[in-house]
C-alpha positions as CSV (number, residue, x, y, z in Angstrom):
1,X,20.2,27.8,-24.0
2,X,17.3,28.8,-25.9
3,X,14.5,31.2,-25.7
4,X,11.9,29.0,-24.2
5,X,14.6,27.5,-21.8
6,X,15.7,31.0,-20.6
7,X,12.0,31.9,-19.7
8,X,11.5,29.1,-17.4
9,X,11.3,30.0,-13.9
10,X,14.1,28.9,-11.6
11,X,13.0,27.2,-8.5
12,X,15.1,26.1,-5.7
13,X,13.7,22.8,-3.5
14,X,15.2,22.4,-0.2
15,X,15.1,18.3,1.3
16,X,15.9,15.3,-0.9
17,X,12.9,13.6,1.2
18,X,10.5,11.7,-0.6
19,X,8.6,15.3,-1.0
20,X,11.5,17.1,-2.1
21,X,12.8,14.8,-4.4
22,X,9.3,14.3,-6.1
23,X,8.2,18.2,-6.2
24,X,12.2,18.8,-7.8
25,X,11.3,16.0,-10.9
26,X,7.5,17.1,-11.0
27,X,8.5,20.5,-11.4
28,X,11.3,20.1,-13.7
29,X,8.7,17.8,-16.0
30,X,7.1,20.8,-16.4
31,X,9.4,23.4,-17.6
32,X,11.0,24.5,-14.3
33,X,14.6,25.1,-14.0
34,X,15.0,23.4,-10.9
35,X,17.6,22.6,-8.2
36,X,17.6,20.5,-4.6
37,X,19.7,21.1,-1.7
38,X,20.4,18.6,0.5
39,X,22.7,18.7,3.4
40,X,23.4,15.3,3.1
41,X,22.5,12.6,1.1
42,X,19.4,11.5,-0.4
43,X,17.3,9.7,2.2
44,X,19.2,10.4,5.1
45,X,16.6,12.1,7.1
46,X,13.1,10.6,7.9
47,X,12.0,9.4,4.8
48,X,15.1,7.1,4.8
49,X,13.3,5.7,8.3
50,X,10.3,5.3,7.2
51,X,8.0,2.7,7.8
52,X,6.9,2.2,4.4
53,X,3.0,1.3,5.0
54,X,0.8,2.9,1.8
55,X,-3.0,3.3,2.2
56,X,-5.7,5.4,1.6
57,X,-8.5,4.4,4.1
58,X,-9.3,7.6,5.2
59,X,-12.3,8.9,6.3
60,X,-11.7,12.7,5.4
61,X,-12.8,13.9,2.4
62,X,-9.3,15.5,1.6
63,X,-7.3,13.2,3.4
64,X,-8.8,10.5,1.0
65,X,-8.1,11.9,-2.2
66,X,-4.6,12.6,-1.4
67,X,-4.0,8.6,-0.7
68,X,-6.1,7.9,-3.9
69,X,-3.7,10.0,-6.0
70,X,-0.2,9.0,-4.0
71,X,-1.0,5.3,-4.2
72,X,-2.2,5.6,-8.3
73,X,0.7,7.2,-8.6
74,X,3.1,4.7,-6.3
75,X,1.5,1.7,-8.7
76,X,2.5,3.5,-12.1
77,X,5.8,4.0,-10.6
78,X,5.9,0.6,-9.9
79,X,5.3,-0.4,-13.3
80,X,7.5,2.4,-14.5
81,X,10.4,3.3,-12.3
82,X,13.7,1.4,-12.1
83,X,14.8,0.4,-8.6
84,X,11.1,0.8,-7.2
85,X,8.7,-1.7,-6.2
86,X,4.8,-1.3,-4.6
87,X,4.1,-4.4,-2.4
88,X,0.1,-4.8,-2.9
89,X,-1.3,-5.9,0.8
90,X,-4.6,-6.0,2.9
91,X,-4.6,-3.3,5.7
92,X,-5.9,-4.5,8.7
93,X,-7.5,-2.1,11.6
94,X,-8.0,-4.1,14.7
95,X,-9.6,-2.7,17.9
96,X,-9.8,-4.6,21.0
97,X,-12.2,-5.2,23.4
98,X,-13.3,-2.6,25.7
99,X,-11.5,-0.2,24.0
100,X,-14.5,2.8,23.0
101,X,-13.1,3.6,20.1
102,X,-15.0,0.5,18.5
103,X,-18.3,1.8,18.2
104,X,-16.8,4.7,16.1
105,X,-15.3,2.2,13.5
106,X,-18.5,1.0,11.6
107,X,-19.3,5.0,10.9
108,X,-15.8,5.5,9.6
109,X,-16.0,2.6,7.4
110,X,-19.4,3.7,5.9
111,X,-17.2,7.4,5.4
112,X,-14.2,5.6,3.3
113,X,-16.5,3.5,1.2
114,X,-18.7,6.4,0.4
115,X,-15.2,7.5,-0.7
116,X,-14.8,4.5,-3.3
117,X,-12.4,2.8,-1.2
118,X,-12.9,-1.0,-1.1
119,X,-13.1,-1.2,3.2
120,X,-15.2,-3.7,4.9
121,X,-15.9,-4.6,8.2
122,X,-14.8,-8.2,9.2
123,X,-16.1,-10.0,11.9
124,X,-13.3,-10.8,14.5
125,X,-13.8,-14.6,14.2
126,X,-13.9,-13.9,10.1
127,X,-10.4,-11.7,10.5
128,X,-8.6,-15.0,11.9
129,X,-9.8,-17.6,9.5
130,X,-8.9,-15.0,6.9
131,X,-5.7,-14.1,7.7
132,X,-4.2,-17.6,10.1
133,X,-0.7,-15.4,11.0
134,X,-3.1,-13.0,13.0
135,X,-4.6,-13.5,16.7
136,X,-8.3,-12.0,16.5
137,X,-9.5,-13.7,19.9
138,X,-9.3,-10.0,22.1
139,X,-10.8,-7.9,19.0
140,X,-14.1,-6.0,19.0
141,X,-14.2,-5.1,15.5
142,X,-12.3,-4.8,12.7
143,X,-11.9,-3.3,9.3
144,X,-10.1,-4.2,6.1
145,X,-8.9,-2.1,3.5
146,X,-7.9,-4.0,0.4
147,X,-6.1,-1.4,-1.8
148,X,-2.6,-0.8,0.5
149,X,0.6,-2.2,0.1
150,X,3.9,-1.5,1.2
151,X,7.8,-0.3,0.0
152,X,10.7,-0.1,1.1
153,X,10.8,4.3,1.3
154,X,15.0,4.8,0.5
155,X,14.6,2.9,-2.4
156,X,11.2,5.2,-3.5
157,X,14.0,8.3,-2.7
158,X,16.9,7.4,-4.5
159,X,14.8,6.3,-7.6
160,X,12.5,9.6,-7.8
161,X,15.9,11.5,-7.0
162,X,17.4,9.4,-10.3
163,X,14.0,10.3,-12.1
164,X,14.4,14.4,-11.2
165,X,17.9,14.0,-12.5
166,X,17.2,12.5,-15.7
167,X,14.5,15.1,-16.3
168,X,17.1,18.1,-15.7
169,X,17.2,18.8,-11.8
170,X,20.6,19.7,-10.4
171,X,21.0,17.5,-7.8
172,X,23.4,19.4,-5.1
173,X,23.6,16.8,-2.3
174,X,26.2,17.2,1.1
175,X,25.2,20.8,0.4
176,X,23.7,23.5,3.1
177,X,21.7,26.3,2.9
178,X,20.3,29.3,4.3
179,X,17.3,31.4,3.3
180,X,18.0,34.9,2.3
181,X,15.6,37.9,1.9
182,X,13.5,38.2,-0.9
183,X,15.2,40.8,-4.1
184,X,12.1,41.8,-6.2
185,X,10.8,39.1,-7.4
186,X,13.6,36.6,-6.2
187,X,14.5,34.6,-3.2
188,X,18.1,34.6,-2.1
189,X,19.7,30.8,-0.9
190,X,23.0,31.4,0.9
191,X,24.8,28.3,-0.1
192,X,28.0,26.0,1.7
193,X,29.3,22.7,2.1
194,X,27.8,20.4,4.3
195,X,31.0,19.8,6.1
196,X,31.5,24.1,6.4
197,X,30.6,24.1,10.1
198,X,28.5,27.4,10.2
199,X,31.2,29.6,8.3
200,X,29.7,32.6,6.4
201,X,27.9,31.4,2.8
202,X,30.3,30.3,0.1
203,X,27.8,31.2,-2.7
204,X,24.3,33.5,-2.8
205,X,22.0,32.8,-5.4
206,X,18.7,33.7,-6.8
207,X,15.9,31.8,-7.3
208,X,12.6,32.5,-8.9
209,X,10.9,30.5,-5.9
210,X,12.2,28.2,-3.3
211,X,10.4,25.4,-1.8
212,X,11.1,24.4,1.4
213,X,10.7,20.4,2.2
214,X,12.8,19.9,5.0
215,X,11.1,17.5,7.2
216,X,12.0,18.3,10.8
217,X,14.5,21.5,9.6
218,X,11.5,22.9,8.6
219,X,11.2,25.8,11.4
220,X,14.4,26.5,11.6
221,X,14.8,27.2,7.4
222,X,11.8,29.3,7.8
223,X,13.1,31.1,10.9
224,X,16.1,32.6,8.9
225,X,13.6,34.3,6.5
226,X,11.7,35.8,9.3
227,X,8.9,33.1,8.8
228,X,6.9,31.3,11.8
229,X,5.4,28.2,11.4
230,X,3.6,26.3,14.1
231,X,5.5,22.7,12.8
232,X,7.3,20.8,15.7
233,X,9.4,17.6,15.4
234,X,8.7,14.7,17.6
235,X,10.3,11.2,17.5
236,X,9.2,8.3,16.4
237,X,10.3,4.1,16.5
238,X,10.3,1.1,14.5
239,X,12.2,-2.4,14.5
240,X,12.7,-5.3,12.5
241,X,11.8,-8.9,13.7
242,X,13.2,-11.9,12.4
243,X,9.8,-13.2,12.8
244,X,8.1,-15.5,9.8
245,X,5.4,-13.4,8.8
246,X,3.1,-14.0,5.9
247,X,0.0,-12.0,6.8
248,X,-1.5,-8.2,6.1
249,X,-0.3,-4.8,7.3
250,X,-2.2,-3.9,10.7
251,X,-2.5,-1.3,12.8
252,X,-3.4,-2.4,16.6
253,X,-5.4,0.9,17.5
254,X,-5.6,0.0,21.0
255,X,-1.8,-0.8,21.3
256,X,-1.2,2.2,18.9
257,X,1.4,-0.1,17.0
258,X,1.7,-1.4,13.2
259,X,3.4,-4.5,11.7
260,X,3.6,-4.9,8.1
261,X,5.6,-7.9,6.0
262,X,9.4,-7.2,5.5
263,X,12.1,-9.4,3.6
264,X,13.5,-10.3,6.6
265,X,10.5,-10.9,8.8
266,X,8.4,-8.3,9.8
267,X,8.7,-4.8,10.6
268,X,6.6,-3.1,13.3
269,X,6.6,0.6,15.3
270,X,5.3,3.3,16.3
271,X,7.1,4.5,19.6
272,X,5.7,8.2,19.6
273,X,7.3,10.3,22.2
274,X,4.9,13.4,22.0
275,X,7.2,16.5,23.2
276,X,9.2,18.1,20.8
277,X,12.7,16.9,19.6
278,X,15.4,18.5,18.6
279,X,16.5,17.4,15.0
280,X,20.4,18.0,15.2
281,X,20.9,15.9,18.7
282,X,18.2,13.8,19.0
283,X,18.6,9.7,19.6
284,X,18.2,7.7,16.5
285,X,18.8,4.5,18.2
286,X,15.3,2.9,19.8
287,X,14.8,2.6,23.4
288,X,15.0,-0.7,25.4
289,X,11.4,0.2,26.5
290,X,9.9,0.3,23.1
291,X,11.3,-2.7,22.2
292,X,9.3,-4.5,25.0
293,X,6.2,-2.8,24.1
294,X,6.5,-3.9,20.8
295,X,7.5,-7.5,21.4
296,X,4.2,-7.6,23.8
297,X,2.1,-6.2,20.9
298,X,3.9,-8.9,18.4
299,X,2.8,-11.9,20.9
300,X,-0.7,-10.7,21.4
301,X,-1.2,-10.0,17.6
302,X,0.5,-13.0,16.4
303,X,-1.0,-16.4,16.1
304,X,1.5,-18.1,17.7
305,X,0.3,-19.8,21.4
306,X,3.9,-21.0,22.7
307,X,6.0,-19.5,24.6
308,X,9.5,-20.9,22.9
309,X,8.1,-19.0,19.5
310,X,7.4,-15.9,21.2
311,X,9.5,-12.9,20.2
312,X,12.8,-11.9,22.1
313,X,13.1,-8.2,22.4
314,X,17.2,-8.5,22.1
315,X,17.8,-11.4,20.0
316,X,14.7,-11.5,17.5
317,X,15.3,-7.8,16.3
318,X,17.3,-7.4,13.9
319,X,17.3,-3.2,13.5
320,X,15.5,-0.6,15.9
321,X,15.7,2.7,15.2
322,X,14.5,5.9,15.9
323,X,13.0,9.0,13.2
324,X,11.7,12.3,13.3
325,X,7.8,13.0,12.3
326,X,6.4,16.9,12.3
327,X,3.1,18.1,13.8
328,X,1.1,20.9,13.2
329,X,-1.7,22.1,15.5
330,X,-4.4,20.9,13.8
331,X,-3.0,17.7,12.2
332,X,-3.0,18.9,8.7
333,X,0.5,19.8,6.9
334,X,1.5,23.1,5.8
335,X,1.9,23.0,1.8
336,X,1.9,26.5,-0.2
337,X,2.9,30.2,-0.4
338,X,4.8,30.5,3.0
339,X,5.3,33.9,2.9
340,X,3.1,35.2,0.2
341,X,3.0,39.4,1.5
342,X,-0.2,40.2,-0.4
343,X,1.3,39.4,-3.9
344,X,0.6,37.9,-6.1
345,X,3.6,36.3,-7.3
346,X,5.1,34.3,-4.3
347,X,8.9,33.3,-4.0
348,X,8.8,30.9,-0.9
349,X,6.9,27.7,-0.3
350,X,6.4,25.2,1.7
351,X,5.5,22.1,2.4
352,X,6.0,20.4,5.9
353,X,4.0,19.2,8.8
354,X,3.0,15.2,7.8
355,X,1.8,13.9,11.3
356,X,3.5,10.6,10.1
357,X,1.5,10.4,7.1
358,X,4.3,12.3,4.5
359,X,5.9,9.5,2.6
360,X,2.6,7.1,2.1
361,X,1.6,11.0,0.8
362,X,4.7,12.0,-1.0
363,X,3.8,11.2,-4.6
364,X,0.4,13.6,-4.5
365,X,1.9,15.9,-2.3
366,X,5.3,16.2,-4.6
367,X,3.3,16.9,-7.7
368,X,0.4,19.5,-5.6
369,X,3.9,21.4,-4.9
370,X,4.8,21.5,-8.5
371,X,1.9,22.6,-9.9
372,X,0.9,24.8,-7.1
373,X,4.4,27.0,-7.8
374,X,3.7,27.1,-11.2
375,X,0.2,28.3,-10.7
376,X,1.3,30.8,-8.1
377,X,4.0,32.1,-10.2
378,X,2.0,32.8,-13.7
379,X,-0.4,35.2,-10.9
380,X,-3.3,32.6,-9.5
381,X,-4.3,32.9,-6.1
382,X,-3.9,30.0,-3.5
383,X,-7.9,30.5,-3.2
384,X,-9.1,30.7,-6.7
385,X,-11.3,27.8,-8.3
386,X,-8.2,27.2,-11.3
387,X,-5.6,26.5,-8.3
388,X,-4.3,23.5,-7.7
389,X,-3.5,24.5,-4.0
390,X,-5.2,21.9,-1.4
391,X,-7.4,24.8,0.9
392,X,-7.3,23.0,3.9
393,X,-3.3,22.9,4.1
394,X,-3.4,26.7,3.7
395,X,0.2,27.7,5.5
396,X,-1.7,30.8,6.0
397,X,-4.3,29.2,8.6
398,X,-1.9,29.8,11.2
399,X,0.0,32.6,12.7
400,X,3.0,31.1,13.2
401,X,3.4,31.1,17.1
402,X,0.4,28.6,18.3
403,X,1.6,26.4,21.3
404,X,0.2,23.0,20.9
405,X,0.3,19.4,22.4
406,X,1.8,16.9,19.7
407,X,-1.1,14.1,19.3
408,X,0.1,10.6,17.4
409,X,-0.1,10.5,13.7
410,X,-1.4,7.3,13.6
411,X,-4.9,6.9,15.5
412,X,-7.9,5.9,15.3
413,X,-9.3,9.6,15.8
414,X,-7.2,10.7,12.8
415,X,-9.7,8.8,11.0
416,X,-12.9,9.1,12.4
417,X,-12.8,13.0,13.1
418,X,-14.6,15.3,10.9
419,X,-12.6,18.6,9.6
């Protein structure tokens, strides 16, 4: 080992989610000594169920350059990255009529194209002659947004997790951990085998920092380092339809329910169950009632009149299943210094709380993380002008405790709200 490499900071990243494994390769590009945990495999958690819609129509001034930088950087891996592939598609936000949300959409569109996004709004009549696989008859407006697309997230995972390992990460998959207290200036991880069924810590390490992007384990990680943070999991559904589909992504925001093109027809969701779930027994299969929902949404969105082509909630699905998203009380995620204790020289970090917008976020998100540790580490507060810490995801904006209703990810209001 030489000089330089025995200088670089050791950082621990806990998830190998689409965050996880793209904080461990950005970090390790530059200069960290890095090393993911994951209890299981690569994917296996809720980036592996996905939906896999990319955009970055958002109203928000933050929320809109995040999506401009995760989908710049989800086209040069797509030109890049072995094993990965962005789908370029039209996104499509329909609002039916007599649904009051509809006046708000011609402000929010004004709000994303003041952002540089290419939006426009499209007449109902114009949608449908447009785009002949969609039924625009019931809509009161709708908006367009021509720079989306599509993937397939696993297949983002494994190759980012293949990218981090070719760049140096230690890739320790089927491998738990704990958090331990901090030493100085280290973190301890209390290490085991997956398979160790809550027996005492096989290994303690030290880490320089650890970063903790654990999706839904999130609180409970935290929790063992004496850390509260106010991010609850909630389930989530999609399905696959063997359905011939060759039109845009859209995202009904009166049915609050998405379809977007898949290999083997189309692929639609959303399913929110808004109480909190409980990530080590909740049901991963989708419910018989969400199935029907969907179907009904399918028939009214599709442009197809007969009833024999209509689509069967048993026998035209191919896959339902169920995943986990994570809320915060304001919306926003948690990403920086979770437990800073008035240093200046942080050893634990998250980055957690996606409202069911993490893996369309995960390549600007991923390499925020990276630099933001770095940054932290060589002594630059989260607040000052050279950080490369996003402000309004400021872990530290909450005490920990709040008590909160879970609100879906996906709405209209997301989009049209001002922070």
């Amino acid at each position: 080992m030489t000089e330089e490499d025995e200088s670089a900071p050791t950082v621990a990243v806990v998830g190998g989610g689409a965050v996880g494994v793209t904080a461990a390769g950005d970090l390790a590009a530059r200069g960290a000594d890095v090393t993911l945990f994951e209890r299981g495999e690569l994917a296996a958690e809720s980036s592996g169920r996905a939906a896999g819609v990319l955009y970055d129509a958002y109203a928000e001034d933050v929320d809109a350059a995040v999506g401009a930088r995760a989908l710049e950087r989800f086209r040069a891996f797509d030109r890049t990255l072995p094993g990965f592939s962005f789908r370029s598609c039209p996104y499509v936000i329909a609002v039916r009529d007599g649904d009051p949300d509809a006046d708000a959409v011609p402000a929010m569109v004004e709000r994303m194209r003041d952002h540089g996004r290419e939006v426009s709004l499209v007449d109902p009549d114009a949608l449908g002659e447009r785009f002949p696989a969609l039924h625009a008859d019931d809509l009161a407006v709708a908006a367009v947004a021509e720079g989306a697309g599509w993937t397939d997230p696993p297949s983002y995972v494994r190759a980012l997790g293949e990218r981090a390992a070719r760049a140096g990460v230690a890739m320790e998959t089927d491998t738990a951990v704990a958090l331990g207290p901090r030493r100085g200036s280290e973190r301890e991880v209390r290490v085991r085998d997956a398979g160790a069924n809550g027996d005492p810590a096989t290994e303690t390490r030290a880490f320089d920092a650890v970063v903790v992007a654990a999706g839904a384990h999130t609180r409970s990680l935290l929790a063992d380092a004496g850390i509260a943070v106010p991010v609850v999991p909630y389930r989530v559904q999609a399905l696959v339809a063997r359905a011939a589909y060759d039109g845009p992504m859209v995202y009904d925001a009166t049915a609050d329910a998405y379809l977007r093109p898949h290999p083997d027809g189309l692929l639609a969701g959303d399913g929110t169950e808004p109480v909190p779930a409980d990530p080590e027994g909740y049901r991963r299969g989708a419910d018989d009632w969400f199935r029907e929902d969907v179907a009904a949404v399918l028939d009214e969105r599709l442009a197809r009149r007969d009833s024999a082509a209509r689509v069967d909630p048993d026998s035209d699905v191919s896959r339902a299943w169920a995943g986990l998203c994570t809320a915060t009380p304001d919306g926003d995620p948690l990403v920086g210094p979770a437990d800073a204790s008035g240093e200046a020289d942080p050893t634990l970090f998250v980055a957690a709380g996606w409202q069911g917008h993490g893996f369309m976020r995960a390549p600007a998100i991923g390499e925020a993380v990276a630099e933001g540790v770095l940054a932290s580490r060589s002594g630059i507060p989260f607040d000052d002008p050279e950080s490369p810490w996003i402000g309004a995801f400021d872990p530290e904006r909450f005490d920990g405790d709040e008590e909160f209703e879970i609100a879906e990810g996906m709405s209209l209001s997301t989009r049209t709200d001002e922070v």
